[in-house]
TORNU-695657 format. One line per 5 residues: number of its first residue (from 1); their letters; for each residue x, y, z of C-alpha. Coordinates in steps of 0.1 Angstrom, whole numbers, plus 5000, padded with zeros to 4 digits. Layout:
% residues N
NUM	A	X:Y:Z; ...
END
This chain:
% residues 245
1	XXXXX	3711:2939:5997; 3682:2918:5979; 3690:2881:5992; 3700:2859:5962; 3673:2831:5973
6	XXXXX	3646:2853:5964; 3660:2865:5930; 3632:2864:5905; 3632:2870:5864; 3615:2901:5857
11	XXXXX	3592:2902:5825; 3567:2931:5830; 3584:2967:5837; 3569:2998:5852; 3564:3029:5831
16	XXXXX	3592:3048:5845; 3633:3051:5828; 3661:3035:5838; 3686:3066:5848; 3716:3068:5826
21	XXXXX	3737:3077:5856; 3725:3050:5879; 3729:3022:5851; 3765:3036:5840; 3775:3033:5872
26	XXXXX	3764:2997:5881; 3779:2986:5843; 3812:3005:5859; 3809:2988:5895; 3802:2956:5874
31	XXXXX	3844:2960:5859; 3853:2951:5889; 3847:2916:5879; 3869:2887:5873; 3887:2892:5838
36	XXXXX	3912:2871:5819; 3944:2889:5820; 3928:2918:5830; 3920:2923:5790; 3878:2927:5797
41	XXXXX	3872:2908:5769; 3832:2921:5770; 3814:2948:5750; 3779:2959:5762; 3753:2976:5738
46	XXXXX	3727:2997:5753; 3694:2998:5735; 3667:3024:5742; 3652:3036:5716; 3616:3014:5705
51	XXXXX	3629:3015:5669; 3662:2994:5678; 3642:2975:5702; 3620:2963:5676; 3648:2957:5652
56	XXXXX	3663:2933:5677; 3630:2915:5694; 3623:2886:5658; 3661:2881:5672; 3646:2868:5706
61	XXXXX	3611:2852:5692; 3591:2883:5696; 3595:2879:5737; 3573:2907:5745; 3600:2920:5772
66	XXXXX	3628:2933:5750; 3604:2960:5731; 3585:2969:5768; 3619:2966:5787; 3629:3002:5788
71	XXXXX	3665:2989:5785; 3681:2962:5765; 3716:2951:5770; 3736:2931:5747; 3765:2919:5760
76	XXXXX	3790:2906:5741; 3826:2887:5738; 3846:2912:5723; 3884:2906:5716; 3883:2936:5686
81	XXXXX	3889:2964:5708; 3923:2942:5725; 3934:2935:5691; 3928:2973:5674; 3949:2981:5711
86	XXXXX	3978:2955:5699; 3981:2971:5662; 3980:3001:5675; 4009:2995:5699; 4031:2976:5672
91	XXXXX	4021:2943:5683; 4002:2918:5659; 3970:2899:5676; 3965:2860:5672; 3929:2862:5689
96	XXXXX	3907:2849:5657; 3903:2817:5670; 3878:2798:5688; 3898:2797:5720; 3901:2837:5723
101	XXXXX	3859:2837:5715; 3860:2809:5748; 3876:2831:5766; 3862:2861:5760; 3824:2845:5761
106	XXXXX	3834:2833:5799; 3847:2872:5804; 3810:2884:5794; 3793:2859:5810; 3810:2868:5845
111	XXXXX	3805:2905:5835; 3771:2898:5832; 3764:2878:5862; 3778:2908:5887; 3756:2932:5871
116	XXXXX	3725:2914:5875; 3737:2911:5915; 3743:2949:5913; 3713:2957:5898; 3694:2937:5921
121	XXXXX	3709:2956:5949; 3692:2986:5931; 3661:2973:5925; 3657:2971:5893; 3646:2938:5872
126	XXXXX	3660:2920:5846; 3651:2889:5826; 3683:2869:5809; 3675:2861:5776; 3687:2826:5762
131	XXXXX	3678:2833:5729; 3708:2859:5723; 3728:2823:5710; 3697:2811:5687; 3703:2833:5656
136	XXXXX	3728:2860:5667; 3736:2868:5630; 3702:2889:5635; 3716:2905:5662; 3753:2909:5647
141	XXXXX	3732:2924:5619; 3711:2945:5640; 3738:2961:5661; 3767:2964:5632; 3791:2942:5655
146	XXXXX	3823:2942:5639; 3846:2906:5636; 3857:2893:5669; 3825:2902:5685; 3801:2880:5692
151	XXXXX	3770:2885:5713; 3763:2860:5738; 3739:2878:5765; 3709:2897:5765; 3694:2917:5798
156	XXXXX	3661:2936:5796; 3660:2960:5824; 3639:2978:5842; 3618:2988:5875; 3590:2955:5879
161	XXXXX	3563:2958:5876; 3552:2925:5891; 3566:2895:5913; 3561:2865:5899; 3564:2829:5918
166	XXXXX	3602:2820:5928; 3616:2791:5906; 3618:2759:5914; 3657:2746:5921; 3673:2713:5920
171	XXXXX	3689:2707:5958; 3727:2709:5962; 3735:2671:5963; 3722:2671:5928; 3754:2691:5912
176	XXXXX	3781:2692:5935; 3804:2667:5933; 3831:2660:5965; 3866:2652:5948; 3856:2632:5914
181	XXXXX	3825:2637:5897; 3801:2607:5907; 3779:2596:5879; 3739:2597:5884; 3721:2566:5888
186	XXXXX	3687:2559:5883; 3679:2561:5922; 3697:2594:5925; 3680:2610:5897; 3647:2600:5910
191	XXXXX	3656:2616:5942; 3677:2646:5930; 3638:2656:5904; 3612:2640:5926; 3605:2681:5938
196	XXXXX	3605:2693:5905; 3583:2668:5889; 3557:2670:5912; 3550:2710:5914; 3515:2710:5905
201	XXXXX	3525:2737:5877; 3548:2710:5864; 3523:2684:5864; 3500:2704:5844; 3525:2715:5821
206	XXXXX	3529:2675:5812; 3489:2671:5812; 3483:2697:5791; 3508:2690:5765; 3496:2652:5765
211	XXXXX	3533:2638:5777; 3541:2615:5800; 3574:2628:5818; 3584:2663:5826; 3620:2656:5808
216	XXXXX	3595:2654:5773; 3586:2688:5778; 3621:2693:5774; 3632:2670:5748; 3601:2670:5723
221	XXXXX	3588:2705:5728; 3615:2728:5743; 3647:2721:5733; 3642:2696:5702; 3673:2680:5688
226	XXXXX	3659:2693:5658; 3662:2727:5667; 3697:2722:5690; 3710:2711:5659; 3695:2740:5629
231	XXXXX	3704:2768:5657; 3740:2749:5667; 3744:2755:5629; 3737:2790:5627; 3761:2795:5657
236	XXXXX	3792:2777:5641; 3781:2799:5607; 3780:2832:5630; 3813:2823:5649; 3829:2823:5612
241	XXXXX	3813:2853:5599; 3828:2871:5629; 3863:2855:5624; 3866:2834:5656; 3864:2800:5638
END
């Protein structure tokens, strides 16, 4: 079993398939997983063929990963196959609300997690892709996801081709908290980011985009509140359009 501490995101893939047997049986192993009310509240979509990949990679900025991947999974918080079950067995659902998508979204999230540990197991590499949540009417779109599914992961798979530099990682002090949650100060958070901030990758990251800090990488050129905000919108429109909210 590949040790956790030297998990690495996988962006560059070998020329060689992904076996449908071998991933149908991790995604199988992976049902194993915790589950509320044993109801797997998750849907995956298995992409392989270019012309699909295409159609979903404007989705994810154009990452040049999900059309090279040979496999793209979009996993997804699904409560309309539990409430097709519940008409279909005389009861009536009440699951188009946003607690039922919370709920499911934590279900796929966890079903996600144990099948990138099972697939590093195998060998294979996978890159999680944030941007499933950025505009996933283009995705709803793209896949024909019916109401009461939402996607809210994306996996490309495949055998790597490369192994990049491991991550940098805040220590443990930094997030766990021993009976209440103890607030930050300004002495802790120098201490908890000192590491971070002075990787010489990080440091030339700042120079290069003319900042001062590491954090305004973060705040004026990653994750803008102008964008949180346009793509936060297009979330709450998409949880609508699929009958959660």
């Amino acid at each position: 079993m590949k040790n956790l501490l030297s998990r690495r995101s996988i962006r560059k893939y070998a020329d060689r398939p992904v076996d449908e047997m071998l991933l149908n049986r991790l995604m199988t192993e992976a049902a194993r997983t915790q589950t509320m009310g044993n109801l797997q509240l998750y849907s995956v979509v298995v992409t392989r063929s270019d012309e699909m990949k295409a159609k979903l990679a404007p989705a994810h900025f154009n990452q040049p990963m999900v059309t090279a991947a040979p496999v793209v999974l979009t996993i997804c918080a699904d409560f309309n196959r539990t409430s097709q079950w519940a008409r279909c067995r005389k009861a009536e659902p009440g699951y188009n609300n946003f607690l039922s998508f919370q709920n499911a979204a934590i279900d796929a999230l966890l079903y996600t997690q144990t099948l990138c540990n099972l697939m590093d197991e195998e060998g294979l590499g996978y890159c999680y892709l944030g941007t499933t949540v950025y505009m996933p009417q283009m995705i709803i779109d793209t896949l024909q996801l019916p109401q009461l599914v939402m996607p809210v992961a994306t996996l490309t798979v495949g055998w790597p081709a490369e192994e990049p530099a491991l991550s940098d990682r805040l220590p443990l002090e930094s997030f766990v908290h021993q009976e209440t949650y103890s607030d930050y100060t300004p002495a802790a958070i120098d201490a908890y980011y000192r590491e971070k901030e002075a990787l010489p990758e990080n440091q030339h990251f700042v120079e290069l985009n003319h900042k001062e800090t590491l954090a305004q990488i973060f705040t004026d050129i990653r994750y803008t509140r102008k964008d949180n905000e346009a793509m936060s919108a297009g979330l709450m429109e998409a949880l609508k359009h699929q009958g959660f909210l």
